[in-house]
ZAZAMI-836438 format. One record per residue: residue in three letters; x negated, z negated, y of N, C-alpha, C, O in turn; chain; residue number from 1. Coordinates in steps of 0.05 Angstrom, whole numbers, padded with zeros to 5 digits. Each point is the difference from the previous one (the first is absolute). Layout:
# residues N
<"ALA" <X Z Y> <X Z Y> <X Z Y> <X Z Y> "A" NUM>
...
***
This chain:
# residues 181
<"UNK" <01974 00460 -03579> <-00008 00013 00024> <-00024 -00015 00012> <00003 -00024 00004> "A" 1>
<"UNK" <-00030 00038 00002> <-00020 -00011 00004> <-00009 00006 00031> <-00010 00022 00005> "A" 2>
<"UNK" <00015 -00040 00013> <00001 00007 00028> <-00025 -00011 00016> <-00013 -00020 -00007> "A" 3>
<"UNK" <00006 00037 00032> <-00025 -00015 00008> <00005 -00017 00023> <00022 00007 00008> "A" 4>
<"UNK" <-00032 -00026 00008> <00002 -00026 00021> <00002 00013 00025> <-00006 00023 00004> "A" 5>
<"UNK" <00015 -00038 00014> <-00011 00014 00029> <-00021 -00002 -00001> <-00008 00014 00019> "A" 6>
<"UNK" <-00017 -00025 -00031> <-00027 -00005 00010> <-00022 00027 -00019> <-00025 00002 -00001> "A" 7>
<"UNK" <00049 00018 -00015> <-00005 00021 -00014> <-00017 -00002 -00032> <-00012 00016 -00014> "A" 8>
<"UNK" <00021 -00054 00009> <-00016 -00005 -00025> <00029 00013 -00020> <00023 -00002 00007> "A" 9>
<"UNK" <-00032 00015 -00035> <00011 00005 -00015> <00003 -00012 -00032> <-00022 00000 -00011> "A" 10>
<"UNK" <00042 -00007 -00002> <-00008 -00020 -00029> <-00020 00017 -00013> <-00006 00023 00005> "A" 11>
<"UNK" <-00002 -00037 -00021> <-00022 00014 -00024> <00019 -00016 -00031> <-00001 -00021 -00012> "A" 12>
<"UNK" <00017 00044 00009> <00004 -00014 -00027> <-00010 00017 -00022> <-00006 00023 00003> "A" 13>
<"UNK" <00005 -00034 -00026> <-00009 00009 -00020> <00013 00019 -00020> <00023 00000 -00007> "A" 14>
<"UNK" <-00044 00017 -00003> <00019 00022 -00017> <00024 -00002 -00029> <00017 00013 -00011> "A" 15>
<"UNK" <-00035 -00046 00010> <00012 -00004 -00029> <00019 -00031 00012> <00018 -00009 -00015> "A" 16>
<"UNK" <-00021 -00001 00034> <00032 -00002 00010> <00025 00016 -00003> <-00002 00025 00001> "A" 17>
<"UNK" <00033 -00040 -00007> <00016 00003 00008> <00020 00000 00029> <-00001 -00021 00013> "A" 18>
<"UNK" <00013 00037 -00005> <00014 -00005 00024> <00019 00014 00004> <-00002 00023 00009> "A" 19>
<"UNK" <00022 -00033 -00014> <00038 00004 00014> <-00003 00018 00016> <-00016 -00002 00018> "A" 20>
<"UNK" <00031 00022 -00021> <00000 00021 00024> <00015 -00009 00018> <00001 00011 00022> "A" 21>
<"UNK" <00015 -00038 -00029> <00018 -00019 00032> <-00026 -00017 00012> <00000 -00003 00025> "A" 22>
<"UNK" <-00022 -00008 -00041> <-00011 -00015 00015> <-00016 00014 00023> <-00007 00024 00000> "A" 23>
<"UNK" <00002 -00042 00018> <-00020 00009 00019> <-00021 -00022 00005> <00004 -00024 00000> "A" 24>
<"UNK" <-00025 00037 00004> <-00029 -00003 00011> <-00013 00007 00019> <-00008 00023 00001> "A" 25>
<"UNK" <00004 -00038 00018> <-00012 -00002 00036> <-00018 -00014 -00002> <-00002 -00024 -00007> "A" 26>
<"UNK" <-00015 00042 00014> <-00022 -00008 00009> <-00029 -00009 -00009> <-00009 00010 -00020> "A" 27>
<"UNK" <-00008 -00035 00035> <-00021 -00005 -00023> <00007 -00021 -00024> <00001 -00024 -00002> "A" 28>
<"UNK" <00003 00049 -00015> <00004 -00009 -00031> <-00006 00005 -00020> <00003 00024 -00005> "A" 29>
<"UNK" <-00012 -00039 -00017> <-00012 00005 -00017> <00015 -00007 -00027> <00014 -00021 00000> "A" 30>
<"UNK" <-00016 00034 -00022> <00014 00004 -00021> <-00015 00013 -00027> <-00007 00023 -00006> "A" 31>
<"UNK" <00007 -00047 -00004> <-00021 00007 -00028> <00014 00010 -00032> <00024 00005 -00002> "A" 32>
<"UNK" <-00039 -00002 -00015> <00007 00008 -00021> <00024 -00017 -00011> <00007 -00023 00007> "A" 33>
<"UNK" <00005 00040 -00026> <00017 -00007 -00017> <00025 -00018 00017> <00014 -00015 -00014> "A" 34>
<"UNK" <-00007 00016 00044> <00019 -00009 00006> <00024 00014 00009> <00000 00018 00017> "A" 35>
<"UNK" <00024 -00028 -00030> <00027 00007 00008> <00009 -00015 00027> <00002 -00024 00005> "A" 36>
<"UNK" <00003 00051 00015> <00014 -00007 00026> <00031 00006 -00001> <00007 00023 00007> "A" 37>
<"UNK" <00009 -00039 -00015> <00031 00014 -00009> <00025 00003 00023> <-00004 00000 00024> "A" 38>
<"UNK" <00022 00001 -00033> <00022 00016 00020> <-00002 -00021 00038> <-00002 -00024 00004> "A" 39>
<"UNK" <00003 00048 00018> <00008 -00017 00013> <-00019 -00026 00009> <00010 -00021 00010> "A" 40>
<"UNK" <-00042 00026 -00015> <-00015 -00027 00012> <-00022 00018 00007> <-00015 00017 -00009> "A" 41>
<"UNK" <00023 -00031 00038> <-00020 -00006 00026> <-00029 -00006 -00004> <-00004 -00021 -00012> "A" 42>
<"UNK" <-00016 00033 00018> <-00032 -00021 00011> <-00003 00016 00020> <00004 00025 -00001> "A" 43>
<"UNK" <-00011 -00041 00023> <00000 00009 00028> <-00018 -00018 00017> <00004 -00021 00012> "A" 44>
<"UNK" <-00027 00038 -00015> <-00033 -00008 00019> <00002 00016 00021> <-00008 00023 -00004> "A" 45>
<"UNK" <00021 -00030 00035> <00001 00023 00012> <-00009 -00013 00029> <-00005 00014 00020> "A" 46>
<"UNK" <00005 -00039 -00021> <00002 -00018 00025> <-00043 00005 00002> <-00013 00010 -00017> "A" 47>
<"UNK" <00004 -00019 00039> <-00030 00001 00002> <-00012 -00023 -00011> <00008 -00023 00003> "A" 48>
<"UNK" <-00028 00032 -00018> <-00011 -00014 -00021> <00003 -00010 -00033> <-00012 -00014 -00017> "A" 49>
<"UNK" <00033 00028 00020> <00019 -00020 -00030> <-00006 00025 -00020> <-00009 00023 00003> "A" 50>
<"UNK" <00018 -00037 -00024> <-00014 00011 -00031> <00016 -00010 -00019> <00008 -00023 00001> "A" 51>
<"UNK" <-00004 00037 -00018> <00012 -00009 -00028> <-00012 00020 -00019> <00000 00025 00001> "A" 52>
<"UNK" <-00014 -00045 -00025> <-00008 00007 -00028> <00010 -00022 -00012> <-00001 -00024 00000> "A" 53>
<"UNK" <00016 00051 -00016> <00003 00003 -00038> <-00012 00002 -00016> <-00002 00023 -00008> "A" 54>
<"UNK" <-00009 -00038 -00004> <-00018 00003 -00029> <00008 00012 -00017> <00020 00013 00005> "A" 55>
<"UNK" <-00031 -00011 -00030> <00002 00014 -00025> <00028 -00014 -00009> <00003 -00024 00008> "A" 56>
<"UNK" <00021 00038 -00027> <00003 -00013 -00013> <00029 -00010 00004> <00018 -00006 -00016> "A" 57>
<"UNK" <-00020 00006 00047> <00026 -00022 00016> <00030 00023 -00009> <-00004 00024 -00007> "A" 58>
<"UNK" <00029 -00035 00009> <00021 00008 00013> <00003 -00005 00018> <-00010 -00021 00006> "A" 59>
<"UNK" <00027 00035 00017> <00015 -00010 00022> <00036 00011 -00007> <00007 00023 -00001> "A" 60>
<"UNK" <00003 -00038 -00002> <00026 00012 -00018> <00023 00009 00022> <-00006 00006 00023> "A" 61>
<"UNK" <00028 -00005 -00032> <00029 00023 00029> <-00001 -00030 00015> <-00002 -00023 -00007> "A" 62>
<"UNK" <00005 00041 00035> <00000 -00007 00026> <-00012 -00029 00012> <00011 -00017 00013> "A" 63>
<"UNK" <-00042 00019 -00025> <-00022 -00023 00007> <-00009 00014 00023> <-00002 00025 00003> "A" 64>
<"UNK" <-00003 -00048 00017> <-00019 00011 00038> <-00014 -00025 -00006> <00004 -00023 -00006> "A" 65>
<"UNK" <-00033 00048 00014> <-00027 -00010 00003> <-00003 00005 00032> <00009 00019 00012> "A" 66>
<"UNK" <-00022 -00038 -00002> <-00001 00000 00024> <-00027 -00012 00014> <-00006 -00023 -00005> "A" 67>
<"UNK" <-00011 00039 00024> <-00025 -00017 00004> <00009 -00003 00031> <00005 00021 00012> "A" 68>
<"UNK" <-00003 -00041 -00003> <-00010 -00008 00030> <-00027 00015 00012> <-00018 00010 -00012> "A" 69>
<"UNK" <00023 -00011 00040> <-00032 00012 00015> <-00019 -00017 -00004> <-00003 -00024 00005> "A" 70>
<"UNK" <-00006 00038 -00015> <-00035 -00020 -00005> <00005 -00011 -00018> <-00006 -00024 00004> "A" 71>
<"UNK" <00016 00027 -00030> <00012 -00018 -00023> <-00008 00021 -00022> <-00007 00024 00004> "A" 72>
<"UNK" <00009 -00040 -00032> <-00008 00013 -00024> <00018 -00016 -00016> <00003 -00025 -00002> "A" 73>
<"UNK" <00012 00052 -00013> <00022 -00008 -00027> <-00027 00005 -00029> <-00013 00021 00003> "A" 74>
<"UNK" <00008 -00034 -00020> <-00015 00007 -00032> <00014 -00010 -00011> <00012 -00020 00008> "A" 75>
<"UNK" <-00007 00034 -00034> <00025 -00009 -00015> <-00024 00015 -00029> <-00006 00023 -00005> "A" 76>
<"UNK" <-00001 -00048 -00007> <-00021 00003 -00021> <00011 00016 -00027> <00023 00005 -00007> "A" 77>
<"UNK" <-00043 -00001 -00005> <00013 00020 -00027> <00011 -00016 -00012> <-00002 -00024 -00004> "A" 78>
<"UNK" <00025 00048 -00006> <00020 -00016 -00026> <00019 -00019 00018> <00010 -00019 -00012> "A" 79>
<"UNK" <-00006 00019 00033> <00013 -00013 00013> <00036 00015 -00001> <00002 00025 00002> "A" 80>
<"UNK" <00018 -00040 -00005> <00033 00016 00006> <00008 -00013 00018> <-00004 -00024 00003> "A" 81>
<"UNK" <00022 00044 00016> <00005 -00008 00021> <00035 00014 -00011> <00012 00021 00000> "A" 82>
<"UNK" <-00006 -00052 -00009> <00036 00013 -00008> <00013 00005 00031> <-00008 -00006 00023> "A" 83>
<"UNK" <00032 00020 -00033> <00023 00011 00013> <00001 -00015 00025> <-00005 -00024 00003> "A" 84>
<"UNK" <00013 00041 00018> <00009 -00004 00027> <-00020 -00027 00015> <00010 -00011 00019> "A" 85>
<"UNK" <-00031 00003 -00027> <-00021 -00028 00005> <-00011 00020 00018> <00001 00024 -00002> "A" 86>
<"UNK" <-00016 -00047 00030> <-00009 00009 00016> <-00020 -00015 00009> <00003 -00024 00005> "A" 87>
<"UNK" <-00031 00041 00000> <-00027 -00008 -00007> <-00005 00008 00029> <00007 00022 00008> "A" 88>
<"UNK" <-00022 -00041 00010> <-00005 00010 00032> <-00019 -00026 00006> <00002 -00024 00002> "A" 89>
<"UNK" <-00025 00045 -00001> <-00026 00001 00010> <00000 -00014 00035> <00016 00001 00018> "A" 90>
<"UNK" <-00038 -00012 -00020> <-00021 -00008 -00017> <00003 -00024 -00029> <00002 -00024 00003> "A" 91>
<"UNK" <-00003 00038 -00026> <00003 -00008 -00032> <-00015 00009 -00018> <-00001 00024 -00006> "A" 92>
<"UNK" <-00014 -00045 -00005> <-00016 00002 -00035> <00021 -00002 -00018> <00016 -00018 00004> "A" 93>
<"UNK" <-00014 00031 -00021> <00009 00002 -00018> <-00024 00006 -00026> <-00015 00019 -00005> "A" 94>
<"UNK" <00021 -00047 -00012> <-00023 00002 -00021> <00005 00020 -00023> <00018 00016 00001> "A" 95>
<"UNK" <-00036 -00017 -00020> <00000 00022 -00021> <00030 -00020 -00022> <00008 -00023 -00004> "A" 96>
<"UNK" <-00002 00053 -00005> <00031 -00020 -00025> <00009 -00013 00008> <00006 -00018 -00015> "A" 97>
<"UNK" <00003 00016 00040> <00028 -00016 00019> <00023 00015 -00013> <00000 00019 -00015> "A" 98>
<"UNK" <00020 -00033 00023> <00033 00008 -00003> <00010 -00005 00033> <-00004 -00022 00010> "A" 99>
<"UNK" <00014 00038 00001> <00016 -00009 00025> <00033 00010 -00004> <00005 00024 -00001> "A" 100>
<"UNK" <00017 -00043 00000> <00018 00004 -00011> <00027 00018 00017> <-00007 00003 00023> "A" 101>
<"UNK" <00023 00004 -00026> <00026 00009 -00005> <00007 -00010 00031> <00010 -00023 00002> "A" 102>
<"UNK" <-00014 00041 00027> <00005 -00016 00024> <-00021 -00017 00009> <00004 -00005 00024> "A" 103>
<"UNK" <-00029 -00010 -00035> <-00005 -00007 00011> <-00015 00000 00027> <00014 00017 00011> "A" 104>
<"UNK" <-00035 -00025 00010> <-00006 00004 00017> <-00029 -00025 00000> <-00003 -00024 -00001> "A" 105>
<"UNK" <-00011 00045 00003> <-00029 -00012 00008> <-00014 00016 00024> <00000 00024 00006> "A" 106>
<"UNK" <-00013 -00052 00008> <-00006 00005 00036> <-00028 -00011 00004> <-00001 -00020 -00015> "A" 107>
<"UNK" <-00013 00022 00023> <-00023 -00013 00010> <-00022 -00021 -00010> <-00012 -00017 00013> "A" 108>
<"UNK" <00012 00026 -00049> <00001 -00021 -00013> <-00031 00023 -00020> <-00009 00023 00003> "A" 109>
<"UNK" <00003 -00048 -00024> <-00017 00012 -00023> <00012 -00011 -00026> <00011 -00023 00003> "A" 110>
<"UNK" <-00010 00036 -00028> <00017 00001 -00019> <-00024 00004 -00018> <-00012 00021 00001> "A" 111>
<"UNK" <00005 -00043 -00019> <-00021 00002 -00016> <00005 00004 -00025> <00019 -00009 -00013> "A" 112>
<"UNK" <-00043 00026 00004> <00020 00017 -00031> <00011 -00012 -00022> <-00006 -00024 -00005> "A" 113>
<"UNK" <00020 00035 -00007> <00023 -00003 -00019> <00017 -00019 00001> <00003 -00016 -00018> "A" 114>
<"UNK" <00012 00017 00043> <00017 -00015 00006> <00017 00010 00013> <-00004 00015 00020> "A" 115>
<"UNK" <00035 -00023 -00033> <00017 00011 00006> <00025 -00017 00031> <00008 -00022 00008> "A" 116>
<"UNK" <-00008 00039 -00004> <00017 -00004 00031> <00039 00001 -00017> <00001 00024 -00007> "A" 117>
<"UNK" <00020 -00034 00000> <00023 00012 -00013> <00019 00006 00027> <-00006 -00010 00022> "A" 118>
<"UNK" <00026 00025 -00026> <00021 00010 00006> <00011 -00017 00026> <00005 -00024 -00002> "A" 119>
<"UNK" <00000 00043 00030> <00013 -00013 00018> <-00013 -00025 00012> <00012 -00017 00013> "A" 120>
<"UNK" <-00051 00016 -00021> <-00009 -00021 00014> <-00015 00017 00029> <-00005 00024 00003> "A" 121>
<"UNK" <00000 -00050 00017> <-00023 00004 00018> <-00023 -00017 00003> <-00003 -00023 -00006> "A" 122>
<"UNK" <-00011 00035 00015> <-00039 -00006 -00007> <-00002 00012 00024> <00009 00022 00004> "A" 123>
<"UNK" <-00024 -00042 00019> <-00006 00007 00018> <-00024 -00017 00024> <00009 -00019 00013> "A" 124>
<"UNK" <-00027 00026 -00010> <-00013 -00017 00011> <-00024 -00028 -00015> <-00010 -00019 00011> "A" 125>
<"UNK" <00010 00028 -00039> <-00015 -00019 -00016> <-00025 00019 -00026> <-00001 00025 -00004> "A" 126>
<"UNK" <-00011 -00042 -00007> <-00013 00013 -00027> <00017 -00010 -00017> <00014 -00021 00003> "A" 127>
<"UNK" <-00015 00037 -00022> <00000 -00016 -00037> <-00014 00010 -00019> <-00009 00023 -00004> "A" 128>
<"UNK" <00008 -00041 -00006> <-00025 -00007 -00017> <00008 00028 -00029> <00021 00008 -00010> "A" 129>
<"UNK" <-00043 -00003 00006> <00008 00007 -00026> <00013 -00007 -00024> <-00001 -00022 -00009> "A" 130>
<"UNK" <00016 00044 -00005> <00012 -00007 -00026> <00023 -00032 00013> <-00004 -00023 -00009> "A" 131>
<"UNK" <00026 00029 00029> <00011 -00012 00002> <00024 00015 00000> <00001 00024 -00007> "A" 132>
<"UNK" <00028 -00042 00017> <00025 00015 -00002> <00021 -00009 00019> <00004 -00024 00001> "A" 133>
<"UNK" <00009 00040 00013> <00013 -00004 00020> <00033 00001 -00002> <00014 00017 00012> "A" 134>
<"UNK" <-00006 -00038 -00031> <00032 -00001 -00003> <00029 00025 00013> <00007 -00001 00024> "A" 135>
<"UNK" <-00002 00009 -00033> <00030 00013 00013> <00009 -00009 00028> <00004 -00024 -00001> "A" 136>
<"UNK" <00001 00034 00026> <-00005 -00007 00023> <-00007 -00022 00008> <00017 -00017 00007> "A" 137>
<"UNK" <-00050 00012 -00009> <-00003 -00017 00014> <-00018 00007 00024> <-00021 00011 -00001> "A" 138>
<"UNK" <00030 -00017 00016> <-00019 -00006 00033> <-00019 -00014 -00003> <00000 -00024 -00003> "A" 139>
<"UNK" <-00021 00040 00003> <-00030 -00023 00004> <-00011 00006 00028> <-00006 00023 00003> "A" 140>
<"UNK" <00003 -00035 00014> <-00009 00002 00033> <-00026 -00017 -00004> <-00020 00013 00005> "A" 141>
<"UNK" <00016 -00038 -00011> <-00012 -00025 -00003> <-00019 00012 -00022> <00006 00014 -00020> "A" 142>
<"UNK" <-00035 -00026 00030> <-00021 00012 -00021> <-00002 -00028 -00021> <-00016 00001 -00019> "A" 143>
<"UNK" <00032 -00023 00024> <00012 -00025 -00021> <00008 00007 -00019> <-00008 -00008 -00022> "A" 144>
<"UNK" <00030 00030 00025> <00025 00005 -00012> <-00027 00017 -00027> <-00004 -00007 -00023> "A" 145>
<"UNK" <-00010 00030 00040> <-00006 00023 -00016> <-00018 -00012 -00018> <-00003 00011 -00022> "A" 146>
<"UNK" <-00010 -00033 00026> <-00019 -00014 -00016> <00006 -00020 -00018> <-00017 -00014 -00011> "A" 147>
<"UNK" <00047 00012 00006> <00018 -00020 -00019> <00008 00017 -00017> <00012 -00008 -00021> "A" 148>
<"UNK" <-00015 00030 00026> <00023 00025 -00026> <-00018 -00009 -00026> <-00024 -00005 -00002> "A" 149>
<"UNK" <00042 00004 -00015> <-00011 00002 -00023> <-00020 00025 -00015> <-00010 00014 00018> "A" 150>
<"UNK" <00004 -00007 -00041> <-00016 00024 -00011> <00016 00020 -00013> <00019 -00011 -00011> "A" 151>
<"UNK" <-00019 00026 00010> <00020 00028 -00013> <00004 -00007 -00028> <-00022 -00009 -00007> "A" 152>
<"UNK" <00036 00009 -00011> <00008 -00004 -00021> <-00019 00023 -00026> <-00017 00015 00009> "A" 153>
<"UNK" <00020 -00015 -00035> <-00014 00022 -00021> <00024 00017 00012> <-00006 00020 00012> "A" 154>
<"UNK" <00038 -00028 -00016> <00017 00019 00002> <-00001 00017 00017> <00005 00023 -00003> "A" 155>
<"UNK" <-00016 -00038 00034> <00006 00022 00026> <-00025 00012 00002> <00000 00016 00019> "A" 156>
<"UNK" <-00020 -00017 -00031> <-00023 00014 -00002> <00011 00018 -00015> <00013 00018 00011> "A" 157>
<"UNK" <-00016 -00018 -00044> <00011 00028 -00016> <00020 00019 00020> <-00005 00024 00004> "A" 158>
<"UNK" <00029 -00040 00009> <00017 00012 00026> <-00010 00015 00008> <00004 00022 -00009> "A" 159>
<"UNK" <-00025 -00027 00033> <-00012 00022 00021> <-00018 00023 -00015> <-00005 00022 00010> "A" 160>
<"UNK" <-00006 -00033 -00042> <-00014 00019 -00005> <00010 00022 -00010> <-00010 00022 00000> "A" 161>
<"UNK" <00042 -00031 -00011> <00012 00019 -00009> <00011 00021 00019> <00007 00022 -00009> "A" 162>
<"UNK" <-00005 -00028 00037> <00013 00013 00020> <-00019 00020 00003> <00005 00024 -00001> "A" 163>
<"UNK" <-00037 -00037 00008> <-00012 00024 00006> <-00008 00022 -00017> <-00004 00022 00009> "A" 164>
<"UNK" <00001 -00030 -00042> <00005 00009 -00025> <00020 00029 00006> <-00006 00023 -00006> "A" 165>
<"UNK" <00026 -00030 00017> <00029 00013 -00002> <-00009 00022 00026> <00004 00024 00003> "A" 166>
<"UNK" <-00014 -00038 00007> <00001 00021 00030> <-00022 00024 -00002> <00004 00022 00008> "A" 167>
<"UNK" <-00029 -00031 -00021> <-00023 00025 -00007> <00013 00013 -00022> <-00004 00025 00002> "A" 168>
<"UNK" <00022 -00032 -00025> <00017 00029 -00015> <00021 00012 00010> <00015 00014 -00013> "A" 169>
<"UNK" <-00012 -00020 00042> <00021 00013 00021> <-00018 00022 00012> <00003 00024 00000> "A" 170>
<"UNK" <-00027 -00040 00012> <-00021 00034 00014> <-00020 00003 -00020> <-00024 00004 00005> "A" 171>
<"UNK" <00036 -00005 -00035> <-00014 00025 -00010> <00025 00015 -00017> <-00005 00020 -00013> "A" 172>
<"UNK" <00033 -00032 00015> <00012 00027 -00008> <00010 00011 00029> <00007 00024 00000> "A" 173>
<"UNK" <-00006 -00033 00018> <00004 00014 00025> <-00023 00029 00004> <00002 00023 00007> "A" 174>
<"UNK" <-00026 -00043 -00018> <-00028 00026 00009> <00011 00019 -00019> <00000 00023 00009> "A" 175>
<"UNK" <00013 -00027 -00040> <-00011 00026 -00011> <00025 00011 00013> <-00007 00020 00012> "A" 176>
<"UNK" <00041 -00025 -00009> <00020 00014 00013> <-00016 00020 00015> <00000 00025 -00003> "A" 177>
<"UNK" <-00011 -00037 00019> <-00016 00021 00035> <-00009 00020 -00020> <00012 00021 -00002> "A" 178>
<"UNK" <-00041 -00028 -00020> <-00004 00026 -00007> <-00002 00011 -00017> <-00019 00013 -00008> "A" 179>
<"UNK" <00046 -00017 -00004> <00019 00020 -00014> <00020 00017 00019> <00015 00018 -00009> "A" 180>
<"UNK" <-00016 -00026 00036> <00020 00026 00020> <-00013 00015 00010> <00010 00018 00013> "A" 181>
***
C-alpha cells in the first residue's frame, strides 16, 4: 500500500520493483529497480523533511521499519538486505552490499559498504568503516568500539551476496506471477 504524507509528498517506486501487498509506503520515498519489499514492512517518510531511498537491487524482507526523523535522511545503498523484523531509523547511511541482520536496529549512524551489521545487534550514534562486521548482538554506542570491529570474512561476504542473489530471483518470479494474471 503506497500512501501519501501529511505534507502531500507521495513514494515514487519503481515498476520493476517488488512490493507485498501487506507492506506499506508513506510518503517521501523512493524505491529503485529490482527491489523486493516483502510481507508486512514499513518505510515511512512522513514527518517534515525526511526521506528514504532504496537503491537498486536492495531487499527489505517481512516486517522491517524504515523510518526517517524530521529533517533526517534514511539511504540504504544498492544491493543492500535489510533481514527480518531489523529496524533502520533515520537519520542513516547505509552503504552499498551491507547486511543488516535478523532484529537488528540501526540509529543515527553511517554504515560503510559491505559490511555486515549480524542478528539482534545495535549501531547507533557512530560510523563504520567499510567492509567490517558487527558480531551477534552487539551494542556499539562508542565510535572506539565501531573502529575495533574486525573485517567481514570471504564466508560472510559470499553470505550477503547470496541473500541479495536470492532476493532479485524473488522480484523476478514475483514480476512474471503479476503478469501472467
Amino acid at each position: 500500500m503506497n500512501l501519501p504524507n501529511p505534507h502531500k509528498q507521495h513514494p515514487r517506486v519503481s515498476k520493476r520493483a517488488w512490493i507485498s501487498e501487506t507492506a506499506v509506503i508513506i510518503g517521501n520515498v523512493s524505491v529503485g529497480d529490482d527491489v523486493f519489499v516483502g510481507p508486512n514492512a514499513v518505510l515511512r517518510a512522513d514527518e517534515p523533511g525526511s526521506s528514504i531511498t532504496v537503491q537498486s537491487g536492495c531487499n527489505i524482507q517481512d516486517n522491517v521499519v524504515v523510518h526517517s526523523l524530521s529533517h533526517s535522511e534514511v539511504l540504504v545503498g544498492k544491493n543492500t538486505s535489510l533481514a527480518h523484523s531489523c529496524i533502520v531509523h533515520g537519520p542513516c547511511r547505509i552503504g552499498e552490499g551491507c547486511f543488516i541482520g535478523f532484529g537488528a536496529v540501526v540509529f543515527d549512524c553511517n554504515i560503510g559498504k559491505d559490511t555486515l551489521v549480524l542478528h539482534r545487534s545495535v549501531v547507533r550514534g557512530i560510523d563504520i568503516f567499510s567492509g567490517r562486521m558487527v558480531p551477534d548482538g552487539t551494542v556499539i554506542t562508542r565510535q572506539a568500539c565501531a573502529d575495533a570491529l574486525e573485517h567481514i570474512t570471504k564466508e560472510m561476504t559470499e553470505f550477503k551476496r547470496s541473500v541479495v542473489r536470492a532476493n532479485i530471483e524473488l522480484v523476478e518470479g514475483y514480476m512474471k506471477l503479476r503478469e501472467e494474471s
